[in-house]
C-alpha positions as CSV (number, residue, x, y, z in Angstrom):
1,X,0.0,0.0,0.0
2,X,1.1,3.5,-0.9
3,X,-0.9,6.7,0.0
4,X,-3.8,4.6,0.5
5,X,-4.1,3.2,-2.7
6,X,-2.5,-1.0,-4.0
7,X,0.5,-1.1,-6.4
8,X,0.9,-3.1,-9.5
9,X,2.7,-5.8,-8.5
10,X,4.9,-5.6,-11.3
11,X,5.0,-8.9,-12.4
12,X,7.0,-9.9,-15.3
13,X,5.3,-10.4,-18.5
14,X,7.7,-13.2,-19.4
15,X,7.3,-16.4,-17.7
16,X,10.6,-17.5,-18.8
17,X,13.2,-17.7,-21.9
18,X,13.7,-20.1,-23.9
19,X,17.3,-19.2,-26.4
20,X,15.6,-16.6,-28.5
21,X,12.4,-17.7,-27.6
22,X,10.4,-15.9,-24.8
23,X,7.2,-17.3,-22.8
24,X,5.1,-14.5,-22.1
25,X,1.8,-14.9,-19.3
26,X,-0.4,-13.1,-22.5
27,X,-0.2,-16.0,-24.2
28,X,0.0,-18.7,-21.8
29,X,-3.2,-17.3,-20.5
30,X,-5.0,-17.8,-24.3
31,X,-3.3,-20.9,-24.4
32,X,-5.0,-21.9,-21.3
33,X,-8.2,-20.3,-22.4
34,X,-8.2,-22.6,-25.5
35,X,-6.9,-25.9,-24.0
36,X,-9.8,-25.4,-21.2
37,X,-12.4,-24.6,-24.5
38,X,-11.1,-27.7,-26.3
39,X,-11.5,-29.9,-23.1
40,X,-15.4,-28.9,-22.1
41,X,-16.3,-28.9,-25.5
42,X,-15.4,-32.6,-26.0
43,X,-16.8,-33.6,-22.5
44,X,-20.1,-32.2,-24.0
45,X,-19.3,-33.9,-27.1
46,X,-19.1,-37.1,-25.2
47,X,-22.9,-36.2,-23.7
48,X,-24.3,-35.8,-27.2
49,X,-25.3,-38.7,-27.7
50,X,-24.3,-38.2,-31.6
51,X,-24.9,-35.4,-31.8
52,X,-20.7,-34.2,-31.8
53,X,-17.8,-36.3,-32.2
54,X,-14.5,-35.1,-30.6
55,X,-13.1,-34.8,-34.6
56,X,-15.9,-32.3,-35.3
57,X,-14.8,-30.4,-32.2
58,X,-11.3,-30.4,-32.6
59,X,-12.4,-29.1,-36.3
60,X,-14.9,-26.1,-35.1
61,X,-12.8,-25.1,-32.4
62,X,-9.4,-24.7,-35.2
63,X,-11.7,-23.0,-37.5
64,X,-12.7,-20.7,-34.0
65,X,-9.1,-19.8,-33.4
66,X,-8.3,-19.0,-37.0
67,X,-11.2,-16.7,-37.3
68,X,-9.9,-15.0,-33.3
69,X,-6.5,-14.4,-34.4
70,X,-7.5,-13.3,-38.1
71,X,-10.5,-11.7,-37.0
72,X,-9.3,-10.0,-33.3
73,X,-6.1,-8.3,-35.8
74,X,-7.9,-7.0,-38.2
75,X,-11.2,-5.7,-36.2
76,X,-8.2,-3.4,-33.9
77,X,-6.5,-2.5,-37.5
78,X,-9.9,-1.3,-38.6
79,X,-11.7,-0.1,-35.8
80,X,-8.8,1.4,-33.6
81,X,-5.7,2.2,-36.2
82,X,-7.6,2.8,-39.1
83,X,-5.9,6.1,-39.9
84,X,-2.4,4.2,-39.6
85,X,-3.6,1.3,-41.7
86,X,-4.7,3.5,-44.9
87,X,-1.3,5.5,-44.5
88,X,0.9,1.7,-44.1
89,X,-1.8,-1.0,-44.9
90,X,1.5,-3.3,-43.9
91,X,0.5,-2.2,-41.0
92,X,-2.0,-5.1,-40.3
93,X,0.8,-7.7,-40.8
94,X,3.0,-6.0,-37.9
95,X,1.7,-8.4,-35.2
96,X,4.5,-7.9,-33.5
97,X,3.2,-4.3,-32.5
98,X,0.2,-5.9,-30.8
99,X,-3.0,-4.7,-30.8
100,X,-6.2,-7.3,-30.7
101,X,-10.2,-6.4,-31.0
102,X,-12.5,-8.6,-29.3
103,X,-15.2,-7.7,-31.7
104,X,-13.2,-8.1,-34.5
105,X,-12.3,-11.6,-33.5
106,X,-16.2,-12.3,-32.7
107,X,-16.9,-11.3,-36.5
108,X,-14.1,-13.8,-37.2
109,X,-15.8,-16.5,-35.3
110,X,-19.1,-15.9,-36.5
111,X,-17.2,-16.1,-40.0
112,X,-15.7,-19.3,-39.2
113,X,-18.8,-21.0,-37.9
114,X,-20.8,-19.9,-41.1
115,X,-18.0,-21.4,-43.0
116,X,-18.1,-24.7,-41.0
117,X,-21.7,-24.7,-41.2
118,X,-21.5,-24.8,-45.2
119,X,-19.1,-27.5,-45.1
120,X,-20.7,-29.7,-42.9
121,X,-24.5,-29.0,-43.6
122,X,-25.4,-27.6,-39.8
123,X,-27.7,-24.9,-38.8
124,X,-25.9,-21.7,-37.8
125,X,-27.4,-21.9,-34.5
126,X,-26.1,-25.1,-33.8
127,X,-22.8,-24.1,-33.9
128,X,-23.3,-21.5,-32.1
129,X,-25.5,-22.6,-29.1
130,X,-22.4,-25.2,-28.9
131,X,-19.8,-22.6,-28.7
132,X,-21.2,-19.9,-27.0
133,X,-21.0,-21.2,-23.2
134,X,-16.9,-22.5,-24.1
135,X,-15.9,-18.6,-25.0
136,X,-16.3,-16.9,-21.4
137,X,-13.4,-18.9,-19.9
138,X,-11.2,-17.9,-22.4
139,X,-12.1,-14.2,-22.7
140,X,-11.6,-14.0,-18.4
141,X,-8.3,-15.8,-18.9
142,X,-7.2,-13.3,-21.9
143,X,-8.0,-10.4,-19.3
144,X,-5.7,-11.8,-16.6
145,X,-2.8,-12.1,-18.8
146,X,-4.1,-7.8,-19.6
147,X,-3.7,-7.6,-15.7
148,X,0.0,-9.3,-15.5
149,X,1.1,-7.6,-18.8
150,X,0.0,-3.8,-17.0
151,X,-2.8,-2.5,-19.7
152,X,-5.3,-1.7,-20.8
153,X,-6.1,-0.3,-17.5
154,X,-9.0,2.0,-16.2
155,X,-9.9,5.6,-15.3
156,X,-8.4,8.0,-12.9
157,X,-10.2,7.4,-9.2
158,X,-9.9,6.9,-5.6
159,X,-12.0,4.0,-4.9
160,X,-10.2,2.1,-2.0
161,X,-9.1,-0.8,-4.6
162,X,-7.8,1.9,-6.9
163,X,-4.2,0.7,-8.4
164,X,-0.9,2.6,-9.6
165,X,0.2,1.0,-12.9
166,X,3.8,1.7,-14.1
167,X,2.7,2.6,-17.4
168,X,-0.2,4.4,-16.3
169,X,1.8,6.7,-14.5
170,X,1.6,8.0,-10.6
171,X,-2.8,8.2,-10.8
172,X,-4.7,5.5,-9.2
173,X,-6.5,3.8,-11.6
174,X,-9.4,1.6,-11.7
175,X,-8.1,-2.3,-12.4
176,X,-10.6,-2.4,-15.1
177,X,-8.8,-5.5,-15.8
178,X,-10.3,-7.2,-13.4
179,X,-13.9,-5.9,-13.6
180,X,-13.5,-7.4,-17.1
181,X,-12.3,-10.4,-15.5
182,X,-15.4,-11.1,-13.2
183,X,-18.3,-9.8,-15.5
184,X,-17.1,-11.1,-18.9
185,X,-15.1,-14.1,-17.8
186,X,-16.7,-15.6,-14.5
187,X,-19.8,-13.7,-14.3
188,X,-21.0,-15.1,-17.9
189,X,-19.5,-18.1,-17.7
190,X,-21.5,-19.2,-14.9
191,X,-24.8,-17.6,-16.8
192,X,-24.5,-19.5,-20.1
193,X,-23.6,-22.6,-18.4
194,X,-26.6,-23.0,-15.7
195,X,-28.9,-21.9,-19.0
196,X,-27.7,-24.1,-21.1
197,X,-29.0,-27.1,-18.7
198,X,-32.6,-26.5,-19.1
199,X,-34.6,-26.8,-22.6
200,X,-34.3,-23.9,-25.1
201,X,-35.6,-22.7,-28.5
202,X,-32.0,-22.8,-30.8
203,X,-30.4,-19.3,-30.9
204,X,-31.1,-18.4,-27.0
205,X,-28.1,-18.9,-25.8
206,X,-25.9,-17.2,-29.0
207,X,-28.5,-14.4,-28.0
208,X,-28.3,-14.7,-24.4
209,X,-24.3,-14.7,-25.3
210,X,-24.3,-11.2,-27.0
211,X,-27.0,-9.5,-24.9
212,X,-24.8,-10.0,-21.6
213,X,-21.4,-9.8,-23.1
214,X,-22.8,-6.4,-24.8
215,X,-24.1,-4.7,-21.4
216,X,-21.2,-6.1,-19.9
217,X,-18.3,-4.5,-22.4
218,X,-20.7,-1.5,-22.3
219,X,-20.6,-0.6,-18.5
220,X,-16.4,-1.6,-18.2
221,X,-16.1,0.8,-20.5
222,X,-17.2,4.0,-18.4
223,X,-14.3,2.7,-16.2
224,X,-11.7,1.9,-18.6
225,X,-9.8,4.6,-20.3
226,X,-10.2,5.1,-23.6
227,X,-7.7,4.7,-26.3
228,X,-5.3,7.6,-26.4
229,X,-5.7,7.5,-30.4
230,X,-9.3,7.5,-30.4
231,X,-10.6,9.0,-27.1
232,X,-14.2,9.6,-26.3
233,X,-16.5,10.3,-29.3
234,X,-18.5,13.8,-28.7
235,X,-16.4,13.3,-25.0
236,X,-18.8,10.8,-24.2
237,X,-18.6,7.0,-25.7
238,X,-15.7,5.2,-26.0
239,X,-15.4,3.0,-29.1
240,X,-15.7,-0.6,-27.1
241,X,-19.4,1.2,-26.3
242,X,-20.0,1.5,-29.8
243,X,-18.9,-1.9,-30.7
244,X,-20.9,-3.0,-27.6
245,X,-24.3,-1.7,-28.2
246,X,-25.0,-3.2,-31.8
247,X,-24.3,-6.5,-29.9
248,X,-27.4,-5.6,-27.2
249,X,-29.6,-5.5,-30.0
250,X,-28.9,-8.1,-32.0
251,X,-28.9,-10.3,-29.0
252,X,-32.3,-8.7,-27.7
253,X,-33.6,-9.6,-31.2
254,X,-32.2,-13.0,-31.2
255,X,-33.8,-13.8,-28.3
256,X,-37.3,-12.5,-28.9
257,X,-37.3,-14.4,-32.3
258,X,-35.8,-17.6,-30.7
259,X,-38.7,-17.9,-27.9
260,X,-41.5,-16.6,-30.3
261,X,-40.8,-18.8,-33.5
262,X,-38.2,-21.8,-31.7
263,X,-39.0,-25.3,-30.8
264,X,-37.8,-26.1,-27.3
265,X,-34.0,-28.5,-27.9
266,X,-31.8,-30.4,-25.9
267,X,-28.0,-29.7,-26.2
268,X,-24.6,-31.3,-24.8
């Protein structure tokens, strides 16, 4: 404690190096995110009765990180750098840079699981109702390893639990980190996964998914700070709140539909 208010801990982002190699917490924390994914998703496989195999998993969830990575670069290119990608479009290869969108990696998904639909002859919704409760876990875990790396911190306060950062500079901050942690990681992990064990129409919980994740993004945001290239539009909303609230509706509207026009299903 320091003037009343916690200190970064200061942990190193690099678990360890291997020769030229370097293990960072960022992407253990995805890794473990994935591996965790990859393991529920064939335990409800298992339950399906049929309905999955573990090869159509192990297939979906590839085609789901292919379409985070692509997606999640190419969203923060466009949405967050689009200035710097029209005057160096080479600019969206430099991964090296960082710089990752959560809703660009959703569209990726969402592009992924229409493409594995097509191939294998499956309802949209069937994907994903499927893949929908596995993503929570992940998204919490990617936020820790935001946490340990020291950004993408919050606002200016003095809340009791306010924290210094070292690249934030000498202002309490709000560990925005961690709100994103509880609501979008363990918060809606738990909520997708006790709905998913009752009978549903198909769609509720890809709805259910983007109506809670939305509000969720949405109120972080008035606590994290907002992107130094981008600020606050009109000095009011930030542009995770204007990725955010498209997702309210369309998951409102998903949900309406699904219970008015869906027959009740059972899924693994």
């Amino acid at each position: 404690m320091s003037h009343g208010y916690l200190i970064f801990p200061n942990i190193d982002p690099v678990i360890v190096h291997l020769g030229p190699l370097a293990v960072r917490w960022y992407g253990v924390m995805y890794l473990i995110g994935f591996m965790f994914a990859m393991w529920l998703a064939n335990r409800r496989a298992d339950q399906s009765k049929g309905i999955w195999t573990r090869d159509q998993v192990s297939d979906l969830l590839f085609a789901g990180f292919l379409g985070v990575v692509i997606g999640g670069r190419v969203g923060y290119v466009l949405f967050y750098n689009f200035d710097l990608f029209v005057a160096n479009p080479l600019y969206l290869f430099e991964v090296w840079t960082g710089g990752m969108s959560f809703h660009g990696g959703l569209l990726g998904v969402i592009t992924a699981m229409l493409w594995y639909g097509h191939k294998h002859n499956r309802t949209f919704f069937s994907i994903a109702d499927f893949i929908a409760p596995l993503v929570p876990f992940g998204l919490g875990a990617g936020r820790l390893g935001n946490f340990i790396n020291g950004e993408l911190w919050g606002r200016p306060t003095d809340v009791p639990w306010a924290m210094i950062f070292p690249s934030g500079g000498p202002i309490p901050r709000h560990p925005s980190q961690i709100y994103e942690f509880l609501l979008e990681g363990v918060l809606l992990f738990i909520i997708l996964n006790v709905f998913i064990r009752k009978s549903r129409p198909a769609g509720a919980v890809s709805g259910l998914f983007l109506l809670c994740y939305g509000c969720f993004r949405f109120f972080v945001e008035f606590f994290r700070q907002p992107d130094p290239q981008l600020g606050l539009f009109d000095g009011m909303i930030s542009m995770g709140q204007i990725l955010s609230f498209p997702m309210i509706l369309i998951g409102l509207g998903i949900l309406i539909w699904a219970y008015k026009s869906g027959s009740k299903q059972k899924m693994a």
